[in-house]
C-alpha positions as CSV (number, residue, x, y, z in Angstrom):
1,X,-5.8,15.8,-29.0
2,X,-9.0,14.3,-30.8
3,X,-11.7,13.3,-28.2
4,X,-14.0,10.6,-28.5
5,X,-17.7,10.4,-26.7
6,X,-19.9,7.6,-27.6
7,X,-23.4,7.7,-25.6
8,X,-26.3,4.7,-25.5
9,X,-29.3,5.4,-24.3
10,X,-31.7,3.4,-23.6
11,X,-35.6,3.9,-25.1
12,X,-34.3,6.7,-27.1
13,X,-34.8,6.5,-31.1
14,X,-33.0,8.4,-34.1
15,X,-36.0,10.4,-33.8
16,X,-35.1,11.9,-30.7
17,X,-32.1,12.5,-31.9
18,X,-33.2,14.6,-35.0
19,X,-35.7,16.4,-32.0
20,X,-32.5,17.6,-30.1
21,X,-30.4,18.2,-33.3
22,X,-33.2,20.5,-34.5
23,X,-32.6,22.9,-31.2
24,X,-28.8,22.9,-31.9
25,X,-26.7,24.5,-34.5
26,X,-26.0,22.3,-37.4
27,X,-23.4,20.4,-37.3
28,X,-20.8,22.0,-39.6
29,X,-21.1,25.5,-37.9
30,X,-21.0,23.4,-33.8
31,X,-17.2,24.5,-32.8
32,X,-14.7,21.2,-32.6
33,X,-16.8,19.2,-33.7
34,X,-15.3,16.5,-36.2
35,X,-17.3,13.3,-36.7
36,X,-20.7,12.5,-35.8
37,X,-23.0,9.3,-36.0
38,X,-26.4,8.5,-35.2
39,X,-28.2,4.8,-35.3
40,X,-30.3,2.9,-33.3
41,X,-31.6,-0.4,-32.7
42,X,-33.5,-2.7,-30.1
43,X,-30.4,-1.5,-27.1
44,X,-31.4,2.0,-27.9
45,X,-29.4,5.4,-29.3
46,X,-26.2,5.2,-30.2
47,X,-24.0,8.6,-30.7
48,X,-20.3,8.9,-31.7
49,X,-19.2,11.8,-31.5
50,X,-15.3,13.2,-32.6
51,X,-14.2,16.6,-31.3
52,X,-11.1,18.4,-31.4
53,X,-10.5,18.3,-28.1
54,X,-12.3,17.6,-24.7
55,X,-13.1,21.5,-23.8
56,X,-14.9,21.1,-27.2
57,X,-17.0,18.7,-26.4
58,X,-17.6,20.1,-22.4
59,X,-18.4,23.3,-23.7
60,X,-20.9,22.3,-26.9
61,X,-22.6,20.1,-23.6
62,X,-23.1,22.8,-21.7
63,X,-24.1,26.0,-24.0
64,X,-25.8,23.6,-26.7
65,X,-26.8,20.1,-25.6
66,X,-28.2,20.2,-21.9
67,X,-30.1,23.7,-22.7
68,X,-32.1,21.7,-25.2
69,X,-32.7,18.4,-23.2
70,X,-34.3,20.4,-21.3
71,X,-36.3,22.7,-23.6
72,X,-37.6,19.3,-24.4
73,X,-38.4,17.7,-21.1
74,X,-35.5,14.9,-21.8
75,X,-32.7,15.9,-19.2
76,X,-33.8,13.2,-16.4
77,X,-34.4,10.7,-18.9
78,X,-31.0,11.2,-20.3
79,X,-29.4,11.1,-17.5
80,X,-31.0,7.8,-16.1
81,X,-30.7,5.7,-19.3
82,X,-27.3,6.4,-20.7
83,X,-23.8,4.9,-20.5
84,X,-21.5,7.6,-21.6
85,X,-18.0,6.0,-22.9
86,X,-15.3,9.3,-23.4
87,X,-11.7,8.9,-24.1
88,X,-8.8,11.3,-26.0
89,X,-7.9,9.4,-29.0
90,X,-4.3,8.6,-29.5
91,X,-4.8,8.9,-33.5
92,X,-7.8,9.6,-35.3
93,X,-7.9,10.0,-39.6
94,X,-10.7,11.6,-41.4
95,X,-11.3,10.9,-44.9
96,X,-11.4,14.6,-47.3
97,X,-14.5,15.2,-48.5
């Protein structure tokens, strides 16, 4: 089942985005991943994220994502200044490219 995680974070900018995104694989060779968006505005970051499935998601956290907070000194930050909303989706359709 499709799995949805949408993060805000405060004081963060698409430009810290693009900082993390450059110490990750790209996005069409990152495992279960599906959809992704990136904005912000005067709330913060905004990040939708669509997997394949949960374990997805945990595992592209844990290999990919907290290794490069780190690497660039944003894991407490992160941590303090985001709501994290997560949910399976019951459908989910994805327009061919």
């Amino acid at each position: 089942m499709a799995y949805i995680h949408i993060t805000t974070t405060t004081g963060k900018t698409v430009e810290d985005f693009r900082a993390v995104s450059a110490k990750l694989s790209p996005p069409q060779d990152t495992d279960g991943l599906l959809v992704q968006a990136a904005g912000s505005d005067s709330s913060g970051l905004h990040v939708v994220s669509v997997w394949q499935s949960k374990a997805h998601a945990e595992r592209f956290e844990a290999e990919q994502l907290f290794p490069a907070f780190q690497a660039l000194g944003m894991l407490q930050g992160i941590q303090e200044g985001t709501v994290f909303t997560m949910y399976e989706a019951d459908e989910v359709y994805i327009r061919g490219q």
